[in-house]
N, C-alpha and C positions, 0 to 999 in steps of 0.2 A: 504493500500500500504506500509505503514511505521510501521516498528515493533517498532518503541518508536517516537511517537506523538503526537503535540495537536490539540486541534480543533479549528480554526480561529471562528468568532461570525459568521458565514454566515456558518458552519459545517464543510468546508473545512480541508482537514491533513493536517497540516505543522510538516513537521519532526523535529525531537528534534537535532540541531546538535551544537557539544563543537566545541567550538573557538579552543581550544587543550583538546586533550582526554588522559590523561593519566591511565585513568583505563582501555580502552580496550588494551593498552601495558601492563599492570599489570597482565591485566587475558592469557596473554600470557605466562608470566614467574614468574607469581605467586609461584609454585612450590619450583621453584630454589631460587625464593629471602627469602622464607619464609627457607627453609634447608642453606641458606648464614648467614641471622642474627642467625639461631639455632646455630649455629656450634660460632659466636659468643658471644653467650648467654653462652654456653657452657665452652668455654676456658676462659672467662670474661676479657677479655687483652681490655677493650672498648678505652681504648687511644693508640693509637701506634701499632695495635695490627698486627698480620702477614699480614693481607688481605691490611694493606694499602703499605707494600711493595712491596706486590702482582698485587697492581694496581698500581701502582707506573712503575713496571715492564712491564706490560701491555699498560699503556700509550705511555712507551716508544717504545715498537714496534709499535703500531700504528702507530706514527709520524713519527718514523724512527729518532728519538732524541734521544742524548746520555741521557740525564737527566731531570727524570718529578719528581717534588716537590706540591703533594697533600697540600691544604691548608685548612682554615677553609671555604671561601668562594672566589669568583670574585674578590670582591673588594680589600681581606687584599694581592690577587695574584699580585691585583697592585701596591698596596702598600710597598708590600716586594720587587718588582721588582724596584723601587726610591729607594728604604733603602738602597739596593745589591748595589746601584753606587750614595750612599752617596749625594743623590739630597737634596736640600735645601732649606735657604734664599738669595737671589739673582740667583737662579737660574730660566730659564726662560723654559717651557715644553710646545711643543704645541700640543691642542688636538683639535679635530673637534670638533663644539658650534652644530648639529644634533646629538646627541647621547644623553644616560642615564648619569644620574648625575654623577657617580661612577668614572667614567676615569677622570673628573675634581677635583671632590673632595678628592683625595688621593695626587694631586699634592699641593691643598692645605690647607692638614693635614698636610702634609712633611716640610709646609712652602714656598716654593717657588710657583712663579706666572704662572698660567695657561695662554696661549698667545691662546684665540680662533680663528679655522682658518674654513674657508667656505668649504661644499663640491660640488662633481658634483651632476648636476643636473639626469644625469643620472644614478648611480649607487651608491648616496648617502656616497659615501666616501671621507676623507680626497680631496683638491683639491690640487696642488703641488705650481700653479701659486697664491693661495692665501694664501701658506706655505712659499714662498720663503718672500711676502712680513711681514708675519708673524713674521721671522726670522729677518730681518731688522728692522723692528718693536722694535723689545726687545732691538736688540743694541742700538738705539738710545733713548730706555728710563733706557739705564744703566745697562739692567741683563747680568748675563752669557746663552748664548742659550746653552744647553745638550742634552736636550730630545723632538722625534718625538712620537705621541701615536696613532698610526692610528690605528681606530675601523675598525672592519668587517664588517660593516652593516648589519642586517637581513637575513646574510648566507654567503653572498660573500667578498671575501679578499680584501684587496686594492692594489692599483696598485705598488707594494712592491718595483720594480725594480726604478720606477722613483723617489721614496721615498728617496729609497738608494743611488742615485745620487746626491742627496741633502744631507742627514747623511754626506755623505762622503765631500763634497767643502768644509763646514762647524763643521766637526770635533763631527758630534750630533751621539748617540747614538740612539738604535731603540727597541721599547716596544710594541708588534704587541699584540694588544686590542679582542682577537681572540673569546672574551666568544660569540657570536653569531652564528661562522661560524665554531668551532671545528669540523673536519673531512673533511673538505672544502679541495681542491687544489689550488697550485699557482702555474703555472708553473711547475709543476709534484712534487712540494715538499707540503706538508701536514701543514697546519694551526697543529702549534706546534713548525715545524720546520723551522721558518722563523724569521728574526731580530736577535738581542742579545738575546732578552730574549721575549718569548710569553706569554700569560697569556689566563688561559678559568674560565668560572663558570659554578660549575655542577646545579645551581640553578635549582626545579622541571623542567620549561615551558624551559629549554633551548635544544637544540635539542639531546646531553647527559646529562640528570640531575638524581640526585639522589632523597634523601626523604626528604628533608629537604636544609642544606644551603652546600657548597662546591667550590672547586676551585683548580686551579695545576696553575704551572708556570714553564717552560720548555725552557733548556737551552743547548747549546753544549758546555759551557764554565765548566770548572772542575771546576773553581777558584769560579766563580757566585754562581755555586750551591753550594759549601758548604758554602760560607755566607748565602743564602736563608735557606739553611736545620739549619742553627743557626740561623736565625733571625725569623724564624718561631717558634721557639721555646724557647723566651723569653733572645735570645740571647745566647747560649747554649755554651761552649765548649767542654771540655772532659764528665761531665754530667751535667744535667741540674740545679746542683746547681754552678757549673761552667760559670759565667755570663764573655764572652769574646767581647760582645758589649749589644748595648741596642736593646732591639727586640719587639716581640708579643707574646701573645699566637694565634698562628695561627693553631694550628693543623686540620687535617681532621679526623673524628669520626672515630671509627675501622666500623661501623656500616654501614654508608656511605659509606667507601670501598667498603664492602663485597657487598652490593645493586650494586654500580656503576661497580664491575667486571662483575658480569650477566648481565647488561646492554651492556656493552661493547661487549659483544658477538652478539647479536644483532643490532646493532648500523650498522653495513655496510647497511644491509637488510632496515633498517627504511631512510638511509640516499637514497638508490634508489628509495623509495616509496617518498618520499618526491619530488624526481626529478624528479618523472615520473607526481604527479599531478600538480607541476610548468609547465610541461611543458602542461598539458589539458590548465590548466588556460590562459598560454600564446597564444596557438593556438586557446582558443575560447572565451573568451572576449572580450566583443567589442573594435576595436582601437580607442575610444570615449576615452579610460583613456588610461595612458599612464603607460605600464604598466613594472617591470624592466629589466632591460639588466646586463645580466652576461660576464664581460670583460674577450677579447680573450687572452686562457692558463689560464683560472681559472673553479671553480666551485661553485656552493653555494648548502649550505645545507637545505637552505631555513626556518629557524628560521623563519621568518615571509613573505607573498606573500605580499608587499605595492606597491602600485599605487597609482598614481597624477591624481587628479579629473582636470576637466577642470577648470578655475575660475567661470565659468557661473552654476555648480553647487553646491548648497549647502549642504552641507556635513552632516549638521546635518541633513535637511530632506532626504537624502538618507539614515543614519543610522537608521532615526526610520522605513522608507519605508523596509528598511533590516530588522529591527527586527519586523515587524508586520505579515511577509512570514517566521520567523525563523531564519536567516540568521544572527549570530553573526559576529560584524564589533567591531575595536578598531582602536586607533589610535596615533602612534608611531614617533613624541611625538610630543603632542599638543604645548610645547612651546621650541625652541632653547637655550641652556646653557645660552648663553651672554642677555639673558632676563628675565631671572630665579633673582629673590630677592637675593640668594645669590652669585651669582656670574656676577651682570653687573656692578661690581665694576672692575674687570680685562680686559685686553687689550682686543680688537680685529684688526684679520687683514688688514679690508678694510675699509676703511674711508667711512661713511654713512651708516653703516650696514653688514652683512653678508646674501647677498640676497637670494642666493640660501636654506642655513637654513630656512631665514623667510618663505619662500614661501612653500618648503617643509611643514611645521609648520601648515599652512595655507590649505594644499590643499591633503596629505598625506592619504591614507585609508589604513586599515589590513584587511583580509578576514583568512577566518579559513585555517590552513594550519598546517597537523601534517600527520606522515605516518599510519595511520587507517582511513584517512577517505575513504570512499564508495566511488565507481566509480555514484553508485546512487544519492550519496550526492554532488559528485563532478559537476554534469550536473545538479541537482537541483540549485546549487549554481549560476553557468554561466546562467543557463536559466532566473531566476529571475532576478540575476543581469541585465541583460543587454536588460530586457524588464523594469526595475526602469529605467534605464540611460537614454532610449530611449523617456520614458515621460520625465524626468527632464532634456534633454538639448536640451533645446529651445533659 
């Protein structure tokens, strides 16, 4: 039945399926990416070289942004985006404690204190009611509050309008955490072109990634980006031996370009197919998991499908129950920031905990989710699935 298979011990096929595939995208535009780096190879310009202005330019249409600043990676995108507004010691940044280490750890590389804030329970972003207490929070243990850093979670945006309600009483700046949800809507404007200053990572598994590491950071401010376009580059002024402040080497490889512009061609087409299997998964998995909600006037690109196990289910025996039928399952992320070794030394917003984090934490599952996979594989997935659930909640 399945052209790449194994054989369970009882003789049975279980189909071979990638959690993310990025080789059957590859043998798509193999052609073009391999005539991209030639033409690189070629000209030898491997730093700085035409193709990253070229996507540079590109980016920018995309988003409909005045100004997109390719970087080395996600991270140093957020990094440079603190640097750009002079963030600090005493200063106070708050970032939601469900997400990847990177959004906290740049606040406290820069030196100033990360203020962990809880999300919702339903669409896993930033919470506002537990932002505000956040912000109160810092005043009263002495910092200056600056900066809001709400992540996109697993595709979709955050609730940006009620965000900026808050930036604004408050006088805070706004750093939209976008590497999950790049190509995403908010309100009919483009993950890109939302906050002060946006940030993505072209990391492989992300829903635009290149061959290795990557990042942009995109701004409508003139002033922003040309600090960023010098502070990505070791602090740069008239040329790079010309040091006008202190910086990174943050560049984006010419290499990496040239891949991510072919990419970019593509990217509407993978970001439909992506939409279209979130929405099988939504309409035929069981309502036993609770599965997510994409908030009205947005979209998600769908980086990852996650759903909340009931508590009566055991998550590790569904995963191996998963991988015994084939069925690749991960889990994003097994522990909340403010519980993490290095950083439950810093604030949190809610006294006793950030419950919704823990719980997430706790009860959270990924299923495979990229735009190749099979309508075959997609109905194998729900079918298994939800005859596993059906035995395990008792």
């Amino acid at each position: 039945m399945w052209s790449k298979h194994n054989l369970s011990e009882n003789g049975v096929e279980i189909p071979i399926i990638n959690f993310i595939d990025l080789q059957e995208q590859q043998k798509k535009i193999r052609l073009q990416i391999d005539e991209a780096i030639k033409k690189v190879l070629d000209h030898g310009t491997y730093i700085m070289g035409p193709e990253v202005a070229e996507l540079e330019k590109d980016l920018s249409s995309f988003c409909g942004v005045k100004h997109s600043i390719t970087c080395s990676d996600g991270t140093d995108a957020l990094a440079l985006g603190l640097m750009a507004f002079g963030v600090g010691p005493g200063d106070a940044v708050f970032v939601p404690s469900f997400t990847f280490a990177s959004t906290a750890e740049v606040v406290a590389l820069v030196g100033a204190t990360p203020i962990f804030i809880d999300v919702l329970p339903e669409t896993y972003n930033i919470n506002v009611e537990s932002l505000n207490k956040g912000i109160e929070l810092s005043k009263s243990l002495g910092l200056r509050p600056v900066c809001i850093i709400p992540v996109d979670l697993f595709g979709q945006p955050a609730d940006y309008d009620s965000i900026a309600v808050i930036a604004k009483e408050h006088n805070l700046w706004v750093m939209a955490d976008g590497a999950q949800a790049f190509g995403a809507y908010y309100k009919n404007r483009r993950v890109g072109n939302i906050g002060d200053i946006t940030t993505t990572s072209f990391f492989p598994a992300k829903p635009l990634g290149c061959y290795g590491d990557g990042g942009a950071v995109f701004t409508n401010n003139d002033e922003l980006a040309t600090k960023l376009r010098s502070l990505k580059i070791h602090g740069k002024g008239s040329d790079k031996y010309d040091n006008v402040m202190i910086g990174i080497n943050g560049r984006l490889d010419t290499i990496q370009a040239a891949i991510l512009i072919e990419k970019l061609k593509i990217f509407e087409n993978e970001i439909a197919a992506r939409q279209k299997i979130a929405k099988y998964y939504n309409d035929n998995i069981t309502d036993i998991l609770k599965k997510p909600q994409v908030i009205e006037g947005a979209t998600s690109v769908w980086a990852q499908y996650t759903m909340v196990l009931p508590e009566n289910i055991d998550r590790s025996e569904l995963m191996l129950k998963c991988k015994e039928v084939g069925i690749p399952t991960s889990v994003y992320y097994i522990k909340p920031l403010h519980l993490q070794k290095a950083y439950n030394r810093y604030p949190i917003a809610e006294k006793g905990g950030l419950k919704v984090c823990e719980h997430l934490a706790e009860n959270v599952l990924s299923i495979p989710m990229h735009p190749y996979l099979s309508e075959a594989h997609q109905q194998y997935i729900v079918d298994r699935l939800n005859e596993i659930i059906l035995t395990l909640n008792k």
